[in-house]
VEXDREN-2710 file (C-alpha; in Angstrom, 1 decimal):
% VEXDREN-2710
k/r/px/py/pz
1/UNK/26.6/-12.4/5.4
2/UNK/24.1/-11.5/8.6
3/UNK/23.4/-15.3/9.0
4/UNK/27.3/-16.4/8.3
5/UNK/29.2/-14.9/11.6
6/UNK/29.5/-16.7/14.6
7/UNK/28.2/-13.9/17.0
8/UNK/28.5/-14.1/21.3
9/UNK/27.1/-11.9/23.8
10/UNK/26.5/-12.1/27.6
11/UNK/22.6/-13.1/28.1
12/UNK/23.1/-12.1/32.1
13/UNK/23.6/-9.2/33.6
14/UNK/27.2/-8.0/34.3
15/UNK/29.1/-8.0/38.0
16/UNK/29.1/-10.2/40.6
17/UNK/27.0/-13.0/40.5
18/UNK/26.9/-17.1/41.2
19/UNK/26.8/-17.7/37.1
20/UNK/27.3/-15.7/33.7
21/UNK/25.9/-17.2/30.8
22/UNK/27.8/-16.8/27.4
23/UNK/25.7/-17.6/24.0
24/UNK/27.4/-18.4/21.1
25/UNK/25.4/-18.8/17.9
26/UNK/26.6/-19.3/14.3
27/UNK/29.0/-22.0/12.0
28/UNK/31.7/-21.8/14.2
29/UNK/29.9/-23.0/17.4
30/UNK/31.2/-26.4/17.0
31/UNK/34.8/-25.7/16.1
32/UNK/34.7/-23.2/19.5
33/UNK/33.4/-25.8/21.3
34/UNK/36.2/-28.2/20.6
35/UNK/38.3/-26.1/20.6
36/UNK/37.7/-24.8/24.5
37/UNK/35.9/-26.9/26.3
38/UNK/36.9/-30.7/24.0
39/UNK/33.8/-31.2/22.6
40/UNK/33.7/-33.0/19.4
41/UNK/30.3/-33.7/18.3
42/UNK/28.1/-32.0/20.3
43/UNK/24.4/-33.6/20.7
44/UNK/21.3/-31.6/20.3
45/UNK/19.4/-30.8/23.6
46/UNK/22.8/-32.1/25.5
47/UNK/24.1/-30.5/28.5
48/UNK/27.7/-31.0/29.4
49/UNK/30.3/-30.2/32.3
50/UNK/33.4/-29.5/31.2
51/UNK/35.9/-27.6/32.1
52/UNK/37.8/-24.6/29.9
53/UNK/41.1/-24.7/28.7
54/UNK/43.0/-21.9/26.6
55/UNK/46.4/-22.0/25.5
56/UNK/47.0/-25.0/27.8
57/UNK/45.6/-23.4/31.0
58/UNK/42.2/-24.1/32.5
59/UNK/40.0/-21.1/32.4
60/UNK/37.1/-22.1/34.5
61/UNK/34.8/-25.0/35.1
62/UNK/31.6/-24.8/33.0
63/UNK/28.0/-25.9/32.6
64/UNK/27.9/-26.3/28.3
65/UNK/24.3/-26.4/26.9
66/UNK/24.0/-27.2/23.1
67/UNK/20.8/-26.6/20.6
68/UNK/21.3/-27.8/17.1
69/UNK/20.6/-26.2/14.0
70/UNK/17.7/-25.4/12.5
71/UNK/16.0/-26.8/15.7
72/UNK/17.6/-23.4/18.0
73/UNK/15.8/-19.9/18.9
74/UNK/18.3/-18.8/16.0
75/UNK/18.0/-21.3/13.4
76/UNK/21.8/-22.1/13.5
77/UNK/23.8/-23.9/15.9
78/UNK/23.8/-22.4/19.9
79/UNK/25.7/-22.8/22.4
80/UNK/25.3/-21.4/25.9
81/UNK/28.1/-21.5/28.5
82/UNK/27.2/-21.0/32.2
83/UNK/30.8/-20.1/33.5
84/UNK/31.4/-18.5/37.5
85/UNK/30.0/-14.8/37.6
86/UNK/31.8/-11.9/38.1
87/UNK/33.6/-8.7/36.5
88/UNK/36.8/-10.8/35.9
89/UNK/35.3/-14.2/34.8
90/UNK/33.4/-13.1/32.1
91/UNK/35.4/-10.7/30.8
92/UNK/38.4/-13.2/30.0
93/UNK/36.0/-15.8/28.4
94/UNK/34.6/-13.1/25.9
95/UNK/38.5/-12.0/25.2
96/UNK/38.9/-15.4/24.6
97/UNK/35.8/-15.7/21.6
98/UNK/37.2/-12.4/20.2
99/UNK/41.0/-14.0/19.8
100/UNK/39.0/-17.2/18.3
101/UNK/37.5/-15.5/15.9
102/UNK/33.9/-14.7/17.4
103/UNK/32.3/-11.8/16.7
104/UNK/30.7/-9.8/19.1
105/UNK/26.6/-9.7/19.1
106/UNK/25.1/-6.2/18.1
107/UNK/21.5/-5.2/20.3
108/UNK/18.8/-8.1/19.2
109/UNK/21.2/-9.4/17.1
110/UNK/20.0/-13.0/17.8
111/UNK/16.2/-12.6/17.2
112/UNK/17.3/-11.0/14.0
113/UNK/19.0/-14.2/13.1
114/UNK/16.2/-16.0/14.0
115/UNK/14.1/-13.9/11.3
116/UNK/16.4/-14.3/8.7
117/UNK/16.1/-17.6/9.4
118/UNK/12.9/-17.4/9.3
119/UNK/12.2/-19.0/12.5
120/UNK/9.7/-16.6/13.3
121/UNK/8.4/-13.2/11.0
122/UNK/8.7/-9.8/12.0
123/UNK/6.1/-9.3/14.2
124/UNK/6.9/-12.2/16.2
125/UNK/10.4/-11.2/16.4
126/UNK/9.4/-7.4/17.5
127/UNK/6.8/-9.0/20.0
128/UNK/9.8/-10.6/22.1
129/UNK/10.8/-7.0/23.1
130/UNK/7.3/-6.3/24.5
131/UNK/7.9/-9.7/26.6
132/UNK/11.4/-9.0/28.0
133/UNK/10.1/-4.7/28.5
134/UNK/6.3/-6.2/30.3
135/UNK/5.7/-4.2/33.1
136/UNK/2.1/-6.3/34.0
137/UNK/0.9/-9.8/34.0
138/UNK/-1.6/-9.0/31.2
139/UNK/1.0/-7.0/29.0
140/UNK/3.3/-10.0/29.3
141/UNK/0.8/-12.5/28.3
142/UNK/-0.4/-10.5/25.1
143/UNK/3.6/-10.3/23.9
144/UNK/3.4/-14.2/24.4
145/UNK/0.4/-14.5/22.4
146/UNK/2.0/-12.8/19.5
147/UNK/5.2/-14.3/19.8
148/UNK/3.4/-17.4/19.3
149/UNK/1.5/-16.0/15.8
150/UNK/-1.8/-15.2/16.8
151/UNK/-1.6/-11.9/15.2
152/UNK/0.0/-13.0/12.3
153/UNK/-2.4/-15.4/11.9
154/UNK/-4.9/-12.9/12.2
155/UNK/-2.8/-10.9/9.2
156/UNK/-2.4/-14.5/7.1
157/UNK/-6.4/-14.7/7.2
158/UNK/-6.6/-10.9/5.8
159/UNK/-4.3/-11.4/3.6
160/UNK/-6.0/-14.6/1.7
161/UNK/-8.5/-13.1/1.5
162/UNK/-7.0/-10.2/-0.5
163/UNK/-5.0/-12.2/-2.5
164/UNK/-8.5/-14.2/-3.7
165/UNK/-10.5/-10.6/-4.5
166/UNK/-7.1/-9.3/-6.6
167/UNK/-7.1/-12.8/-8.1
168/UNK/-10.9/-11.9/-9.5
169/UNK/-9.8/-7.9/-9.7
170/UNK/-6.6/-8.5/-11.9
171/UNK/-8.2/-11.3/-14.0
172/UNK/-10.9/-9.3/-15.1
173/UNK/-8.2/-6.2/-16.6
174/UNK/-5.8/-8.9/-17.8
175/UNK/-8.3/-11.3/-19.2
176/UNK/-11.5/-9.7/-19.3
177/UNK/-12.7/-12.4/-22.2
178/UNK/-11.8/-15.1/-19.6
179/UNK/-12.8/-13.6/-16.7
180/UNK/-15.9/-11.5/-15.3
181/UNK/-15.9/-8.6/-13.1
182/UNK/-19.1/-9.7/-11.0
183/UNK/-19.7/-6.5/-9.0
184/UNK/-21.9/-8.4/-6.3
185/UNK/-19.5/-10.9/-5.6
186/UNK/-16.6/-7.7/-4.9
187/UNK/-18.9/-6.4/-2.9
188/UNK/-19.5/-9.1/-0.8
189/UNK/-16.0/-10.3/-0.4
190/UNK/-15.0/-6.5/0.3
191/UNK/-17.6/-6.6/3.2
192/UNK/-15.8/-9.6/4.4
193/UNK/-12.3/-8.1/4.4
194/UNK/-13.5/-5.4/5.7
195/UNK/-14.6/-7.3/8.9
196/UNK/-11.5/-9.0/9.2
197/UNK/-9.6/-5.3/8.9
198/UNK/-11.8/-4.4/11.7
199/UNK/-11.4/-6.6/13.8
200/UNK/-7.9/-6.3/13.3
201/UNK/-7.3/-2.6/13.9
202/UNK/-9.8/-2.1/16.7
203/UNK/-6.7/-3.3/18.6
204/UNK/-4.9/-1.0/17.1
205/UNK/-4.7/1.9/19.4
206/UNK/-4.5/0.0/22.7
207/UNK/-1.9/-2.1/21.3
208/UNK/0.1/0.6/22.0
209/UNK/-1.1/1.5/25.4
210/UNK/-0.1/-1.8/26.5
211/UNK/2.9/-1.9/24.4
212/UNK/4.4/2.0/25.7
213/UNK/2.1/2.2/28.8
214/UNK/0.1/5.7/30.1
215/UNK/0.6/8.9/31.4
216/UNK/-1.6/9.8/34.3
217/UNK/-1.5/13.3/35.8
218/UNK/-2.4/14.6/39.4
219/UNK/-3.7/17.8/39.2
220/UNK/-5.6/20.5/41.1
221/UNK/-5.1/23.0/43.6
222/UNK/-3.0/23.1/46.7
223/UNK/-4.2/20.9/49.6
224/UNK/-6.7/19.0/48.3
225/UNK/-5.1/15.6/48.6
226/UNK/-3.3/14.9/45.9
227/UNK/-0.3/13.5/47.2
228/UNK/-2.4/11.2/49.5
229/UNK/-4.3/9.6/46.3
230/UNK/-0.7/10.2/44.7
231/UNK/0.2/7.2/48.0
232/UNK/-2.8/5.3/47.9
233/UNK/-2.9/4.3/44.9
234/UNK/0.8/3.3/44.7
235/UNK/0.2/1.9/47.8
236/UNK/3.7/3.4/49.5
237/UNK/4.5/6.7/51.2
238/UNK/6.3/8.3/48.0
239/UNK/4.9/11.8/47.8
240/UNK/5.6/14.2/51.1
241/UNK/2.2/14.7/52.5
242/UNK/1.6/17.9/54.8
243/UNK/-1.1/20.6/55.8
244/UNK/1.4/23.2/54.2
245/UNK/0.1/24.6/50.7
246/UNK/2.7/23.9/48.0
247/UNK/4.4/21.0/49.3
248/UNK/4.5/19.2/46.3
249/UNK/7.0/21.7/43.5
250/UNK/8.0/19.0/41.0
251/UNK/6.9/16.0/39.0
252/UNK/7.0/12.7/41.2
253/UNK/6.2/9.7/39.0
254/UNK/6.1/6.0/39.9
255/UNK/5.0/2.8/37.4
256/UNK/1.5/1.4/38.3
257/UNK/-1.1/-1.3/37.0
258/UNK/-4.1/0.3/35.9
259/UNK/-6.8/-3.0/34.8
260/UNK/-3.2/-4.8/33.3
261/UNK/-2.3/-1.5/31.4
262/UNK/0.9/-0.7/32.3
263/UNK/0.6/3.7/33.9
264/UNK/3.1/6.0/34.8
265/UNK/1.1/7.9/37.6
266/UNK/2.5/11.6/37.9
267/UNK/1.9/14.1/40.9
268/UNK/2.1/17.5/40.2
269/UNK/2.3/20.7/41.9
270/UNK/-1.2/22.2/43.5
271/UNK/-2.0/25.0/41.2
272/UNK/-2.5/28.7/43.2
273/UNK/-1.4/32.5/43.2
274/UNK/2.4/32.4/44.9
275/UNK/5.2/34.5/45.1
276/UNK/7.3/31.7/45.4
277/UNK/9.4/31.6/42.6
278/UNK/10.3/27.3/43.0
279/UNK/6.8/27.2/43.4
280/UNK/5.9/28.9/40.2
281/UNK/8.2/27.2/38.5
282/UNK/6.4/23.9/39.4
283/UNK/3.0/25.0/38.4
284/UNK/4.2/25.5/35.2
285/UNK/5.7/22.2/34.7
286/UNK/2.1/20.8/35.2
287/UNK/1.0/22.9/32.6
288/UNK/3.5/21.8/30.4
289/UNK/2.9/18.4/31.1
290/UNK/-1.1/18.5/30.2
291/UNK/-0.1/18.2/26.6
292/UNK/1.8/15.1/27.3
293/UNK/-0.5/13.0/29.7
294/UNK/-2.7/10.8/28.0
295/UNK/-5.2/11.3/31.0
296/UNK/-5.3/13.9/33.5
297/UNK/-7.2/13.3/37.8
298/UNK/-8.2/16.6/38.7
299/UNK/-8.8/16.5/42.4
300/UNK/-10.9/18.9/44.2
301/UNK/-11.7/19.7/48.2
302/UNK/-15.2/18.4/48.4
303/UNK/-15.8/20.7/51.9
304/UNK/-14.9/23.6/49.7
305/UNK/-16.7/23.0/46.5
306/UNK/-15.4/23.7/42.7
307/UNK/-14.7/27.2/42.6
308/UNK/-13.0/29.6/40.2
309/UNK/-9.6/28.0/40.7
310/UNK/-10.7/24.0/39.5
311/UNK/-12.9/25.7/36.7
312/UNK/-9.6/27.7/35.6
313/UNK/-8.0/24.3/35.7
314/UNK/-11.0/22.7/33.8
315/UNK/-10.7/25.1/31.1
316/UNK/-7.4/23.9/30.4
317/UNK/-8.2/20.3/29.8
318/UNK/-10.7/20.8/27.1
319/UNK/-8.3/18.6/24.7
320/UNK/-7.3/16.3/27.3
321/UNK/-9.6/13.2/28.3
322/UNK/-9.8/14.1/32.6
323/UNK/-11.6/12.4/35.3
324/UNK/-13.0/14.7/38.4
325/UNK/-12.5/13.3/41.9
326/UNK/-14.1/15.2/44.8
327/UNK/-11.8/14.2/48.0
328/UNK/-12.7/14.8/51.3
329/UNK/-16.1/12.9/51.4
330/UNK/-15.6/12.6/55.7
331/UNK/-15.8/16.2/55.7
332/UNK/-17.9/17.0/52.9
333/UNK/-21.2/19.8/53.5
334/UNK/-24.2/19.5/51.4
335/UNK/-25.3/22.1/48.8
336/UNK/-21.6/23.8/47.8
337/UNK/-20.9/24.5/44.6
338/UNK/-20.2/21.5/43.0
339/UNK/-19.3/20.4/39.0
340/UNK/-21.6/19.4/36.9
341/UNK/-20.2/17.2/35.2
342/UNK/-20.0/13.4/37.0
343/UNK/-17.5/13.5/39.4
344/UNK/-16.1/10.7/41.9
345/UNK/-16.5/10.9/46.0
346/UNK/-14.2/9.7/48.0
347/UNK/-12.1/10.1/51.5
348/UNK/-8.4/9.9/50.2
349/UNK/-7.7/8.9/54.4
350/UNK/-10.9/7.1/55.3
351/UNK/-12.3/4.8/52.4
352/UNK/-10.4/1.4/52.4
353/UNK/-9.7/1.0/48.9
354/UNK/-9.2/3.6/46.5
355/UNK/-7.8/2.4/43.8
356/UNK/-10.4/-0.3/42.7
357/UNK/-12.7/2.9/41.8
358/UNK/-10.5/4.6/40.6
359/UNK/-8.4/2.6/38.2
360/UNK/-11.6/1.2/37.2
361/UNK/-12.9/4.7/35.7
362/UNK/-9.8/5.3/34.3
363/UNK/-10.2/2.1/32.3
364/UNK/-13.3/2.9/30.9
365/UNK/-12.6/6.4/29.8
366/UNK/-9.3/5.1/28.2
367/UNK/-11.6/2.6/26.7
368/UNK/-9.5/-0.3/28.0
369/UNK/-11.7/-3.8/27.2
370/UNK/-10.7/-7.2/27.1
371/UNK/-11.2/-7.5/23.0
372/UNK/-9.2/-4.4/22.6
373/UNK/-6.1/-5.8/24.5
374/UNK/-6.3/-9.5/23.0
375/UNK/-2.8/-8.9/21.2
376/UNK/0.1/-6.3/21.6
377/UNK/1.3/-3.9/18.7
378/UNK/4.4/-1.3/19.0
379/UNK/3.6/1.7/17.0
380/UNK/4.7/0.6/13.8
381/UNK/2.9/-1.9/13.3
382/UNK/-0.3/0.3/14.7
383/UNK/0.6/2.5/12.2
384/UNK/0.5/-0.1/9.4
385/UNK/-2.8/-1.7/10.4
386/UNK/-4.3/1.9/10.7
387/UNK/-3.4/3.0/7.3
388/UNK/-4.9/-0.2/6.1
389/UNK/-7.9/0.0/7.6
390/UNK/-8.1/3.3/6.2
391/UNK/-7.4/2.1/2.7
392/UNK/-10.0/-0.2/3.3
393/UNK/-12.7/2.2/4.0
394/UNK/-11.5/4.5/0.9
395/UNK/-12.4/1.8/-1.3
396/UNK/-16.2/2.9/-1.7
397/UNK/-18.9/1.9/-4.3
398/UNK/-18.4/3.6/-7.1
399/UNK/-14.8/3.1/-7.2
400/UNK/-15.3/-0.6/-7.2
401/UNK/-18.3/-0.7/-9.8
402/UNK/-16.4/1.9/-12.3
403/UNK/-13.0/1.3/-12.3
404/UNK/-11.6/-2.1/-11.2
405/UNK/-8.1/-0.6/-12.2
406/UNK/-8.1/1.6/-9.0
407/UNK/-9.5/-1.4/-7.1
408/UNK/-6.6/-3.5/-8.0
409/UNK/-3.6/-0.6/-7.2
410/UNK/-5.5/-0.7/-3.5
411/UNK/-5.6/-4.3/-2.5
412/UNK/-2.2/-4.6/-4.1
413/UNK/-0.7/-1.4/-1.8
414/UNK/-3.0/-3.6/1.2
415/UNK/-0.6/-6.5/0.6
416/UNK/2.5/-4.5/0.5
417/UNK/1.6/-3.3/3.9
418/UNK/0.6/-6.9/5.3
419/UNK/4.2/-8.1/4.1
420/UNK/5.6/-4.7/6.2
421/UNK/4.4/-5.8/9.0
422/UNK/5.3/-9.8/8.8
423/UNK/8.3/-8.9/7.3
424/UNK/8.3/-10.5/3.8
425/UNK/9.1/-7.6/2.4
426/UNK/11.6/-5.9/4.3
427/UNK/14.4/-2.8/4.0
428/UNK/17.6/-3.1/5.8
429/UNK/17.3/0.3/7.2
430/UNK/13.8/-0.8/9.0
431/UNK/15.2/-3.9/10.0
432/UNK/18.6/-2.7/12.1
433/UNK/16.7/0.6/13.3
434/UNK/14.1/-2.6/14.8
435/UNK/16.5/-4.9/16.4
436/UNK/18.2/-2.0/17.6
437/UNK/16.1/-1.2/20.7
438/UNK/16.7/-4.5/21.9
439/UNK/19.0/-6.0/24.3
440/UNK/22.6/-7.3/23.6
441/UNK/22.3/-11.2/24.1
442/UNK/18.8/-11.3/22.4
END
């Protein structure tokens, strides 16, 4: 029944606007097409002009582009209707569907089509979110790549080669007369799947920093330059910048590109002794908000040294991964008290460009590499490929040499997961809670 209904939706955004764009998708595209805009056998990859009549009144003027089924992004026949923008416009022509029978598209409602159509598998569906939410080039190529199967090709490799090992595994319970349970050739073909896993889940991790992005927190005391490095490396005047301590009382956050990751970069309030009750109120925020960030700048006054105050704040950041800048460098003097861990020098108003050095430590202690961001994964399915991995690696020697039984239940629950994430094997729950984070009209 989820592939029978002839669904529309708007695929542009509402109000005024030089064209809205209707797509229709389903049995009924034809009959719809005939019936509004005198179409009677509509040509694959054809675009018509026609205009749109209802109840012997013309509607609108229209552009009518037409994708045959099973060769559409859906699988069924498509339709897409460029009519004038506007409240008004669009409005009536969706009023129109609904009186002709149409139904009304739910949020991703096509791309699930298209998987139950199986025009594409799960992750490739999923991975069409992480193109239409890319914040950076790099995130926006790495949903194309998987939209176009190269992690599921990845997956189809795995997965043969599980499906040869249980072939040897299960023969050799079911007909161990027939079939010999050659420990050295396990092994071997273990180590092999167990490169493949690797290689797989190595990605898993920063598949979801590119998928969700990072938090980056500003922090330190009053006056040391925050805000300024908060500007710099946003490259706009968004935080107020003054000599006053304590300018700064909330959370300020603004989306950056750190090495193609996407970043939300958060200034906080300097941390000090105050009376001032706003100002209190904002120093604990930051607190609040070290558990969240993902990494945390702590900025210090390099003419002053790291006192009491940034070793207060250090102590705090014990479970947090944290880079040290020392800001100031113009007005730095020699032999103050400085950390002893490695620490960054720079002149937040002075050096040219701070954000290369910056963004660039940031990426290496995130652990950001060109291998680990080859493909995108939400957190699903970096869940999934964890807990394989993981099975993987609990499948040790003497479990393979003693009991082949066990062996077999773990490639078998391996394979389970594989079809999880590709979608072969699928609950309905999993599947609407999925397409439900996308867009109507995709």
């Amino acid at each position: 029944m989820e592939t029978r209904k002839t669904i529309f939706a708007q695929i542009t955004p509402p109000g005024t606007s030089a064209i809205s764009v209707i797509r229709i998708s389903g049995q009924g595209t034809r009959s719809i097409l005939k019936e509004l805009v005198s179409i009677d056998n509509p040509e694959h990859h054809r675009v018509y002009v026609r205009k749109i009549t209802y109840e012997n009144k013309i509607i609108d003027k229209a552009i009518v582009s037409f994708f045959a089924s099973p060769n559409s992004y859906t699988g069924e026949d498509i339709a897409e209707i460029s009519i004038h923008g506007g409240f008004a416009s669009s409005r009536r022509i969706k009023n129109i569907l609904i009186k002709s029978g149409l139904t009304p598209a739910k949020e991703g409602e096509f791309t699930k089509k298209a998987f139950l159509n199986n025009k594409m598998d799960l992750l490739q569906a999923e991975s069409i979110l992480s193109i239409i939410e890319a914040r950076t080039v790099e995130q926006l190529d790495r949903g194309i790549s998987v939209s176009n199967g190269i992690f599921s090709n990845k997956l189809s490799v795995l997965r043969k080669e599980i499906i040869k090992l249980k072939s040897i595994v299960s023969g050799s319970i079911d007909f161990p007369d027939d079939i010999s349970y050659d420990i050295n050739i396990v092994k071997n073909m273990l180590s092999n799947i167990n490169k493949v896993a690797s290689d797989i889940s190595e990605n898993a991790q920063s598949g979801i920093m590119m998928s969700k992005g990072i938090k980056i927190l500003i922090t330190g005391k009053s006056n040391t330059g925050k805000s300024t490095i908060f500007n710099r490396l946003l490259k706009e005047d968004r935080a107020i910048i003054t000599n006053e301590p304590g300018t700064t009382r909330d959370i300020i956050g603004e989306w950056i590109n750190i090495e193609g990751i996407p970043a939300i970069l958060m200034d906080s309030a300097g941390i000090r002794n105050t009376n001032a009750q706003a100002e209190k109120e904002g120093i604990k925020r930051v607190y609040e908000m070290y558990k969240q960030a993902d990494i945390i700048i702590l900025i210090f006054d390099l003419s002053k040294g790291f006192n009491e105050e940034e070793n207060n704040i250090l102590s705090k950041l014990k479970n947090n991964k944290y880079i040290i800048i020392g800001n100031k460098n113009d007005i730095s003097v020699d032999n103050i008290n400085l950390p002893k861990q490695k620490f960054i020098r720079i002149s937040a108003i002075n050096d040219k460009d701070i954000s290369e050095t910056i963004n660039k430590t940031i990426s290496e202690k995130m652990g950001f590499t060109y291998n680990s961001k080859s493909f995108i994964l939400n957190e699903r399915e970096a869940d999934i490929v964890l807990s394989i991995k993981k099975i993987i690696q609990d499948i040790d020697e003497n479990n393979t040499k003693a009991s082949p039984e066990i062996l077999d239940e773990s490639l078998k629950l391996i394979l389970e997961k594989i079809s999880n994430l590709t979608g072969r094997i699928t609950d309905e729950d999993i599947l609407n809670n999925i397409f439900s984070n996308f867009c109507i009209g995709k």
